[in-house]
Wavefront OBJ file of the C-alpha trace (Angstrom):
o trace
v -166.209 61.405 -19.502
v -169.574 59.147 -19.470
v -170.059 57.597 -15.612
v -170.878 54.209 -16.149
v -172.723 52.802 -12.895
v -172.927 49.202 -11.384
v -175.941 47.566 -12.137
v -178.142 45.748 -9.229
v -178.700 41.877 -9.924
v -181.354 39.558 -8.830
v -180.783 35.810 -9.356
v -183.920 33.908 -10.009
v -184.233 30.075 -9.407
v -187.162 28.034 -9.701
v -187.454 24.542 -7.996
v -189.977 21.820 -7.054
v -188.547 18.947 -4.340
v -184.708 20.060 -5.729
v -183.309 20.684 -1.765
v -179.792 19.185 -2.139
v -179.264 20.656 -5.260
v -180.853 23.993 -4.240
v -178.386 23.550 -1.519
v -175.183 23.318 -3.995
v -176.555 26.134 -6.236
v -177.055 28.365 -3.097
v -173.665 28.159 -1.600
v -172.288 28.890 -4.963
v -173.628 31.811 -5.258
v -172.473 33.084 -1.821
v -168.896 32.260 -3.137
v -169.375 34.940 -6.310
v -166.935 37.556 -6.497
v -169.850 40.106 -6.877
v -172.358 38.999 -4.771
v -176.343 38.867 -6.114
v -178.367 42.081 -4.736
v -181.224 39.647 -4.343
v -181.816 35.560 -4.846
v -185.043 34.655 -5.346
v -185.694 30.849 -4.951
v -189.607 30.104 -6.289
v -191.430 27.315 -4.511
v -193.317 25.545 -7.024
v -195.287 23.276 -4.499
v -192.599 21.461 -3.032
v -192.536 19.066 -0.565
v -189.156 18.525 0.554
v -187.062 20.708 2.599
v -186.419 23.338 -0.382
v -188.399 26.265 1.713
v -185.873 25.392 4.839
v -182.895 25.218 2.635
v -183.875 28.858 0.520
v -184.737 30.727 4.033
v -181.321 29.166 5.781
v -179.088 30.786 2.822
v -180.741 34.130 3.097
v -182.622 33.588 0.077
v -186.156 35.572 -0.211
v -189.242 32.388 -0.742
v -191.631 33.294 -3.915
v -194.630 30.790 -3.664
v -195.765 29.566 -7.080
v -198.435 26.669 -5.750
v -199.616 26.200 -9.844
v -196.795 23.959 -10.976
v -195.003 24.332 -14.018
v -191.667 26.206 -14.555
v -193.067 28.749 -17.019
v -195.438 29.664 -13.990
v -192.682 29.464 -11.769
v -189.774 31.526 -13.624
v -192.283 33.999 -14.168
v -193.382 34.351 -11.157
v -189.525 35.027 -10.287
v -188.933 37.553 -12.598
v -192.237 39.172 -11.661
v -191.197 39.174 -8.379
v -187.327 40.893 -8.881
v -186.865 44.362 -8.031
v -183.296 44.873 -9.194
v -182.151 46.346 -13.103
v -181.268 42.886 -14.098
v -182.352 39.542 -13.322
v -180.293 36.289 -13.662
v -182.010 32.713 -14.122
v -180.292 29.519 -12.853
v -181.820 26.098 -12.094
v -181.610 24.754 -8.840
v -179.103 21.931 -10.479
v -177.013 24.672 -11.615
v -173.674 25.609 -10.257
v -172.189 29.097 -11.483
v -168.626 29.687 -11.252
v -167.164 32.759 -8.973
v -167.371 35.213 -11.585
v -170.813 34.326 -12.959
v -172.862 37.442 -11.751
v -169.507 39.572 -11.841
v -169.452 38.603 -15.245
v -173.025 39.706 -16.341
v -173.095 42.466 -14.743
v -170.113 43.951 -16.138
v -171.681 43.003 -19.863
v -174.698 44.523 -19.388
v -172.948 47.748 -17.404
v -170.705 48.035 -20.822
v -173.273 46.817 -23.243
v -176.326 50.134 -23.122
v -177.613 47.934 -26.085
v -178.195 44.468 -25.199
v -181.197 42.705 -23.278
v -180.406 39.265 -22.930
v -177.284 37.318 -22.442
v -177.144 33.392 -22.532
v -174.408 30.985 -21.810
v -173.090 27.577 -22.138
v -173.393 24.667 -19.295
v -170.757 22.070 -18.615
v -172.477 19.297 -17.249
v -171.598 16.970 -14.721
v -172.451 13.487 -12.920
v -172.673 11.265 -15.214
v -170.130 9.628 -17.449
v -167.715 12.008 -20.475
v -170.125 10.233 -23.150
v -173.136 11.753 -21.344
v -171.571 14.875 -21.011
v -170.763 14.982 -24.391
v -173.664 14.391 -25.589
v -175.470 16.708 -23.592
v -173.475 19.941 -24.353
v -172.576 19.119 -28.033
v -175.520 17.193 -29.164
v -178.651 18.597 -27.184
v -177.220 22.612 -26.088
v -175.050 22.603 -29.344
v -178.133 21.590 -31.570
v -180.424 23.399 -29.734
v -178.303 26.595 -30.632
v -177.608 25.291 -34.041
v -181.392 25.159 -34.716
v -182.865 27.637 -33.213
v -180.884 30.373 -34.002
v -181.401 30.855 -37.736
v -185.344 30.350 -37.223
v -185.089 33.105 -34.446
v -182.326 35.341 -35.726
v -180.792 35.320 -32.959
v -179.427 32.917 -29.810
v -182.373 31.051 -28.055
v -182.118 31.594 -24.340
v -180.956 28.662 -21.679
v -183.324 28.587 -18.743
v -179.844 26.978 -16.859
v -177.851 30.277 -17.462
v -179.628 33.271 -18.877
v -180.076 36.892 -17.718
v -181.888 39.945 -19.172
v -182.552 43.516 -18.390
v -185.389 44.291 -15.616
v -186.923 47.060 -17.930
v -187.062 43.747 -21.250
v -188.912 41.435 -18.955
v -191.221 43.969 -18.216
v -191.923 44.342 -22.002
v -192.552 40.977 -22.572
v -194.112 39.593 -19.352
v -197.604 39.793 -20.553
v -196.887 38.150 -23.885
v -194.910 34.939 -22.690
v -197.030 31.575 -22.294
v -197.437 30.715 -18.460
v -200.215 28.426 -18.029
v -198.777 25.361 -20.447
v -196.531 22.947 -17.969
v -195.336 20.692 -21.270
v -193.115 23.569 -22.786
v -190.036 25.033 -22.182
v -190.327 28.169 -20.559
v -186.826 29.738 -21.396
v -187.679 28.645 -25.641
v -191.234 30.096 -25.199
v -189.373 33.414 -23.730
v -187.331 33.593 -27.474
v -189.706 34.059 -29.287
v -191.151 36.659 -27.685
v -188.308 38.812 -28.357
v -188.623 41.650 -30.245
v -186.950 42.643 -33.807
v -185.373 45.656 -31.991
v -184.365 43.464 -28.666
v -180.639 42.306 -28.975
v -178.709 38.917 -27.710
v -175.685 37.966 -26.832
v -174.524 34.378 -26.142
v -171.443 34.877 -24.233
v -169.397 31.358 -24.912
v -167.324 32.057 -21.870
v -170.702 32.242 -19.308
v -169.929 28.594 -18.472
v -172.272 27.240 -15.502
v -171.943 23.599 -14.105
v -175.529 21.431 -14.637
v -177.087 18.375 -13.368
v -176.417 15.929 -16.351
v -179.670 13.894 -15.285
v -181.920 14.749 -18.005
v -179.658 12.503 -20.208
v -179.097 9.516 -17.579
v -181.613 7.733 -18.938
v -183.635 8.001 -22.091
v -187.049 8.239 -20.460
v -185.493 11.409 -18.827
v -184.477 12.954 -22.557
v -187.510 12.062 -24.264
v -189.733 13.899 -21.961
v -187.399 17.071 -21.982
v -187.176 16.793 -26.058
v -191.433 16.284 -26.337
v -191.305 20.030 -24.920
v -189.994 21.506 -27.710
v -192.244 20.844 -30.589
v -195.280 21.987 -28.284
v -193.383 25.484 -27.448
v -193.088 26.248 -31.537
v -196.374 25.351 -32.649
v -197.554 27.680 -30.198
v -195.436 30.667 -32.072
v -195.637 28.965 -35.650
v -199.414 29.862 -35.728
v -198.896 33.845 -34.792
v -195.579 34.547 -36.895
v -193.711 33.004 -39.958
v -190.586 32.433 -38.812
v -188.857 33.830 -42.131
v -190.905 36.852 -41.240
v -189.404 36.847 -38.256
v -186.436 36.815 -39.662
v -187.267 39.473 -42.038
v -188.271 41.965 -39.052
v -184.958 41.222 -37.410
v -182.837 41.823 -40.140
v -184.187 45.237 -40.659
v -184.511 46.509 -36.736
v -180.545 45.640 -36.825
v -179.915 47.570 -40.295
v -181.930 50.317 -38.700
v -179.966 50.658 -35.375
v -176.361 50.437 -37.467
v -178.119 53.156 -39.334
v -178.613 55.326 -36.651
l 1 2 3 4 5 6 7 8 9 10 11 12 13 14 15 16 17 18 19 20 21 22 23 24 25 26 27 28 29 30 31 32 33 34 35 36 37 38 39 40 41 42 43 44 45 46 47 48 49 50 51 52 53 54 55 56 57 58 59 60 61 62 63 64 65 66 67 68 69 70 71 72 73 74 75 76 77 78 79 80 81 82 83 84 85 86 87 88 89 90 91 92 93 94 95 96 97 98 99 100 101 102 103 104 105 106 107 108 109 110 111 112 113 114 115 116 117 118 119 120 121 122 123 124 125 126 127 128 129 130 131 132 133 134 135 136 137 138 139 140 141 142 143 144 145 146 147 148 149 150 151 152 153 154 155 156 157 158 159 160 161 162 163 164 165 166 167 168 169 170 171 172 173 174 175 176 177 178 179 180 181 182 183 184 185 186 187 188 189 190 191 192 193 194 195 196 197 198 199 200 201 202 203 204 205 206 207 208 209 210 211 212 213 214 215 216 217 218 219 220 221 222 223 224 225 226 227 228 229 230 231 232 233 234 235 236 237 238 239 240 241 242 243 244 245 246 247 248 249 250 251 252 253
């Protein structure tokens, strides 16, 4: 009989001026069922009392003074020393069983590098939450995922395997602050690299990007700018192509 043993977790969270809400995400995490081996919390040149808040809860400070979240959520996972690393936002709220949850996948799951999940957002009105989880998440998954072959990754709610991020941590685009960091991460995975959006990895998230549309238009000009910068290196049906044939290979095997 095969010994299957726990896996260590680090939780990564970047923020810039984010205290309160650091504050929220940080005591839900020390309500978790399974506990985080580390928390990282990466200062992206803030001003506000998100240093304070991060050292109060126990939380080891990463100081990222470039700003921009690709340099910051790099600098995170550069930073982890456990087998997997989780990524929340500092507007995110996990439920108990969020890192008892991915660490059980990954412990039964010897093949998979990445796991993404859904948010359920809250603060604003139904309409807005609506909209953000069926409309903006849902389409982002509808659309992405054929011209990936596979699940695009959600910066809110996201882990992967220690040994993957070292891989790929060389390859992903840090300096650029107008893309999105966790889209720029997809398409550096690999043909043989596998991912798994778990439907049931629910996390609570701020529902401001959608208050107002100022707020959504800047978050949706990010996206374009992240796939020219892949369009130019890969054909995305190539892409495909490569995919389909790492996955015929490993059912092969």
């Amino acid at each position: 009989m095969t010994t299957v043993f726990p896996r260590s977790v680090s939780v990564v969270i970047p923020v810039r001026n984010d205290a309160l809400l650091l504050e929220q995400c940080l005591r839900a995490l020390e309500r978790q069922t399974r506990r985080a081996d580390e928390v990282i919390v990466v200062d992206n040149g803030s001003t506000d009392d998100t240093v304070a808040v991060a050292e109060r809860h126990g939380a080891r400070v990463v100081s990222e003074p470039v700003q921009g979240i690709p340099r910051a959520s790099s600098a995170g996972y550069d930073a982890a020393s456990c087998d997997i690393i989780a990524r929340l936002d500092a507007d995110s709220r996990p439920g108990p069983d969020w890192i008892e949850r991915i660490e059980r996948t990954f412990r039964e799951r010897d093949d998979l590098d990445f796991v993404t999940g859904d948010p359920r957002f809250y603060g604003s009105t139904p309409l807005v939450h609506w909209v953000g989880e069926r409309l903006y998440i849902g389409g982002m998954y509808a659309t992405l995922t054929p011209l990936l072959g596979h699940a695009p990754l959600f910066g809110s709610n996201m882990a992967m395997r220690a040994e993957t991020w070292r891989i790929l941590s060389g390859e992903v685009h840090r300096e650029p602050q107008n893309i999105h960091d966790d889209f720029d991460l997809s398409f550096h995975i690999r043909p043989g690299m596998t991912v798994l959006r778990d439907r049931r990895l629910v996390v609570e998230v701020s529902a401001r990007p959608f208050q107002d549309w100022a707020s959504l238009r800047r978050r949706l000009s990010y996206v374009l700018p992240t796939v020219w910068l892949h369009l130019p290196q890969e054909a995305l049906y190539r892409r495909r192509q490569a995919r389909r044939r790492a996955e015929a290979s490993a059912r092969g095997r």
